[in-house]
C-alpha positions in Angstrom: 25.5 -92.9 -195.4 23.3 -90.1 -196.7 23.2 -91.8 -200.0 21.9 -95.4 -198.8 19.6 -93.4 -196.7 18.0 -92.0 -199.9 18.1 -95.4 -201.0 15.9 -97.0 -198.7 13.7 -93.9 -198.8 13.0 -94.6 -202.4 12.4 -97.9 -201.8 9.8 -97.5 -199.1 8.4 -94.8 -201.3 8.3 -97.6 -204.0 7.0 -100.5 -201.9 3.9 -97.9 -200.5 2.6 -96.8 -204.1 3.0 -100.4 -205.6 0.6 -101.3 -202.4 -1.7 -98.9 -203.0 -2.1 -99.5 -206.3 -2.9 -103.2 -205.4 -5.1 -102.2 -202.9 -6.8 -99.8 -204.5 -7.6 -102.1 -207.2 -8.9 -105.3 -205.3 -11.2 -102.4 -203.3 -12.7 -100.9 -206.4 -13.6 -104.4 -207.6 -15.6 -105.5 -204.9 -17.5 -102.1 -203.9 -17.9 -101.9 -207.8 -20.4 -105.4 -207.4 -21.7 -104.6 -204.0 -23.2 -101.4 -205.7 -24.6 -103.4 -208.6 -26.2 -105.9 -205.8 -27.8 -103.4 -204.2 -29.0 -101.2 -207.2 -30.6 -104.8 -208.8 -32.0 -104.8 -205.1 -33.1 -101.1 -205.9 -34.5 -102.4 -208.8 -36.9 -104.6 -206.7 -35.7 -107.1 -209.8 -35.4 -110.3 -207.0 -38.6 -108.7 -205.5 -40.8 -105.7 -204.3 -39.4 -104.4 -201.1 -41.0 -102.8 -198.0 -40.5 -98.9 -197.3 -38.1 -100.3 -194.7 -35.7 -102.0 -196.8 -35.8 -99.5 -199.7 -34.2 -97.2 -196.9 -32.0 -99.6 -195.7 -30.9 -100.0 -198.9 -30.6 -96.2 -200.0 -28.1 -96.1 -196.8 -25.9 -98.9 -197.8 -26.0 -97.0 -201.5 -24.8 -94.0 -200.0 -22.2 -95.8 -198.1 -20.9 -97.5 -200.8 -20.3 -94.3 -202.9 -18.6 -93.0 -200.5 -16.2 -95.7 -200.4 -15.2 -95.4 -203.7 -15.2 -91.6 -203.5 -12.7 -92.3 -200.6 -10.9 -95.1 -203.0 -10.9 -92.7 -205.7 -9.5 -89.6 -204.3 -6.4 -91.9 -202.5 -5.7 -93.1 -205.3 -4.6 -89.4 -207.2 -3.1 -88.3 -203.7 -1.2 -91.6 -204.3 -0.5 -91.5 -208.2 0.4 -87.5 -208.6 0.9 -86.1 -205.6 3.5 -89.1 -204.5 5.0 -88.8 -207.4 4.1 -92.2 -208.6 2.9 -90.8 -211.9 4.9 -88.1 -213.8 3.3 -85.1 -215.0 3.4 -84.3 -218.2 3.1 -81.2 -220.8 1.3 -81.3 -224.0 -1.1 -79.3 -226.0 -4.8 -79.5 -225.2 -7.4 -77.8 -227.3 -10.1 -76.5 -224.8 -13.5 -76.9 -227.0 -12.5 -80.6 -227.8 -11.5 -80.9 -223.9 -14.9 -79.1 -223.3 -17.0 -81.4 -225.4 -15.6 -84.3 -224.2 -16.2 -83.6 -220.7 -19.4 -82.8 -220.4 -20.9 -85.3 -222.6 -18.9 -87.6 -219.5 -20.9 -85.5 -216.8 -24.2 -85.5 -218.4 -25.1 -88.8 -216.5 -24.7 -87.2 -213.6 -26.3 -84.1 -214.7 -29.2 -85.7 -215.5 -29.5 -87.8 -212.4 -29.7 -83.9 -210.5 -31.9 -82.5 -213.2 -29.2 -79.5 -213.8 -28.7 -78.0 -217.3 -25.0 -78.1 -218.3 -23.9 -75.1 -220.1 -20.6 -74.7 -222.2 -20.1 -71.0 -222.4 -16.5 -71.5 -224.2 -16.6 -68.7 -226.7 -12.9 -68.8 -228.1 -12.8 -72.4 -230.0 -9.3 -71.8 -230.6 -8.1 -71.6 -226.9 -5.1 -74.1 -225.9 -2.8 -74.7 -223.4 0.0 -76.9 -222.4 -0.3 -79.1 -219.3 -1.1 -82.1 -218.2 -4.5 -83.1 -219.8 -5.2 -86.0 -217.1 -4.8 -84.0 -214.2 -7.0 -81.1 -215.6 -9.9 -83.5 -216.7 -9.5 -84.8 -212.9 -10.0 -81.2 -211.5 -12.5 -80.1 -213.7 -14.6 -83.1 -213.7 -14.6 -82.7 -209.8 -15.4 -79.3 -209.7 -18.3 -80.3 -212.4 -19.7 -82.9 -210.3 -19.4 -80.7 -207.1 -21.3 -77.7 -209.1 -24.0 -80.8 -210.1 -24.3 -82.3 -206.9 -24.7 -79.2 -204.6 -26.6 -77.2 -207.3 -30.5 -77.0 -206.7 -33.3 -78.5 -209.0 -33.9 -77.3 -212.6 -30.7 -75.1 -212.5 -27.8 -74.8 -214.6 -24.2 -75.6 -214.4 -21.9 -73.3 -216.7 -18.5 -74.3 -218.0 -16.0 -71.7 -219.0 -12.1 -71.1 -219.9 -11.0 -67.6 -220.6 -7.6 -66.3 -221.6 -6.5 -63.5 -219.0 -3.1 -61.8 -219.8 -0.3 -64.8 -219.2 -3.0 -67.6 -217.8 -5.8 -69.3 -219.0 -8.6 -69.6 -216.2 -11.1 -72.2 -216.5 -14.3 -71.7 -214.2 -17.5 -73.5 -212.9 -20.9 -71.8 -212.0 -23.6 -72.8 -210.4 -26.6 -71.8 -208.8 -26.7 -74.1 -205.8 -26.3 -73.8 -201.7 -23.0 -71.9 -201.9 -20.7 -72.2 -198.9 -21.2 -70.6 -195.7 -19.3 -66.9 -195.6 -17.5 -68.5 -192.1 -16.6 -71.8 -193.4 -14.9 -70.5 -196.4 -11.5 -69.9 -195.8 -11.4 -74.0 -194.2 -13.0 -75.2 -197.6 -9.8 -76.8 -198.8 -8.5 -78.6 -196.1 -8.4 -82.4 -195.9 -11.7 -84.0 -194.7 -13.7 -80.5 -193.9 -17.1 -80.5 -195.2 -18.9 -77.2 -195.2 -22.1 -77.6 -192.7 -25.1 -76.8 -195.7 -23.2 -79.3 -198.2 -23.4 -82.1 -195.5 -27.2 -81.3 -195.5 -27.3 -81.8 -199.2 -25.2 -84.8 -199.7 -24.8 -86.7 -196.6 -22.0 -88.8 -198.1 -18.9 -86.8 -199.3 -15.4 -87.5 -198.2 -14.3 -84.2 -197.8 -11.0 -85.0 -199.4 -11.9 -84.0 -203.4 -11.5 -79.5 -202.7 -8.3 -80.9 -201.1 -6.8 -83.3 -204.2 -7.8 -80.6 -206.8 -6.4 -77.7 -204.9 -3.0 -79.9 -204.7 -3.3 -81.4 -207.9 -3.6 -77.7 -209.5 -0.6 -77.0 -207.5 1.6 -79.4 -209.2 1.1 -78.4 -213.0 1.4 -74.8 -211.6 -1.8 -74.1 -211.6 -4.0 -72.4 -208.3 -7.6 -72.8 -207.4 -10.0 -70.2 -205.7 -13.7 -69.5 -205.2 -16.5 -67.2 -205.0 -19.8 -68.0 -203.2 -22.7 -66.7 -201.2 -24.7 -68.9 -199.1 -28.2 -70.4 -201.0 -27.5 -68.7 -204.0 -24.3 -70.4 -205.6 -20.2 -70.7 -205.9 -17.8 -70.1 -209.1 -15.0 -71.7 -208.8 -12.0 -70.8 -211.0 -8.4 -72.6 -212.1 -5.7 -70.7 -213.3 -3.2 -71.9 -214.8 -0.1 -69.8 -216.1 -0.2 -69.9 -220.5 3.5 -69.2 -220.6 
């Protein structure tokens, strides 16, 4: 009895993931040419618009974003933390990993006007874990660092060995998070009150995926910050 019970657990487990990944799919494809729509709207390439519609259409821009924020975050709770994808082990060198990533985030970067800083000083750091779901962590805590930094400041990159772990961090020099908000930063959906002022359209499930995503390649996340003046946040994961 037990055993067909684990049966059609697995298959219900099965039949959800293989949904989600269609459904992921046929979302990201339409939100993916609404945004290019409205940016050639943006553009004013069919025509100049009014103040009014260039609002209009910086809200539906917004919107959109956040969609495929929300699209893109479901889909690693899906992948990893269902168990959909397996998590692997192999060797990644840190100043390759380093280089690679933030010529990725310099879009962004640039888009924010923040200086991206690698302060790697080891180039012969390494560690063994799953190089997909670090670059997903890291590249979220970047864009967080970008997006909530302020003007004309910088963004620093780091990975340090510390007796049996290797912890990465992220500076910046942004809004930081409010001392009485802190301890609810990673749960699902909360958005600290300043950040909301800064970027009206997070989904206030990315702190949440990376904490639970560093949780399943044994890894843990915490934070510094101070209101108005910045957050580092760090990743350890064990070097063993």
């Amino acid at each position: 009895m037990a055993l067909k019970q684990n049966k059609n657990e697995e298959e219900v487990n099965r039949l959800r993931d293989d949904l989600w990944s269609v459904v992921s799919h046929k979302l990201r494809t339409p939100l993916s040419g609404a945004k290019w729509l409205v940016e050639t709207m943006q553009n004013e390439t069919p025509g100049i618009l009014n103040e009014k519609q260039k609002a209009y259409m910086d809200d539906i821009h917004k919107t959109i974003d956040q969609a495929v924020a929300l699209v893109f975050d479901l889909s690693h709770m899906v992948r990893f933390l269902g168990g959909m994808a397996p998590i692997k082990k192999e060797p990644v060198m840190i100043a390759e990993f380093f280089d690679n990533l933030l010529s990725e985030a310099k879009i962004v970067a640039a888009k924010y006007k923040v200086a991206l800083q690698n302060g790697l000083q080891d180039g012969a750091l390494k560690i063994e874990t799953d190089s997909e779901i670090l670059k997903i962590i890291l590249r979220g805590m970047l864009d967080n660092a970008i997006e909530y930094s302020l003007l004309d400041k910088e963004v620093r990159l780091d990975a340090k060995k510390d007796a049996d772990a290797i912890i990465f961090s992220v500076k910046d020099l942004g809004v930081g998070i409010p001392k009485n908000e802190q301890d609810q930063i990673f749960q699902r959906f909360f958005r600290a009150s300043n950040a909301k002022k800064q970027k009206s359209n997070g989904t206030g499930l990315d702190l949440y995926v990376m904490k639970s995503l560093a949780e399943k390649i044994g890894g843990k996340i915490y934070f510094e910050s101070e209101e108005g003046k910045g957050s580092v946040f760090y990743l350890s994961i064990s070097a063993v």
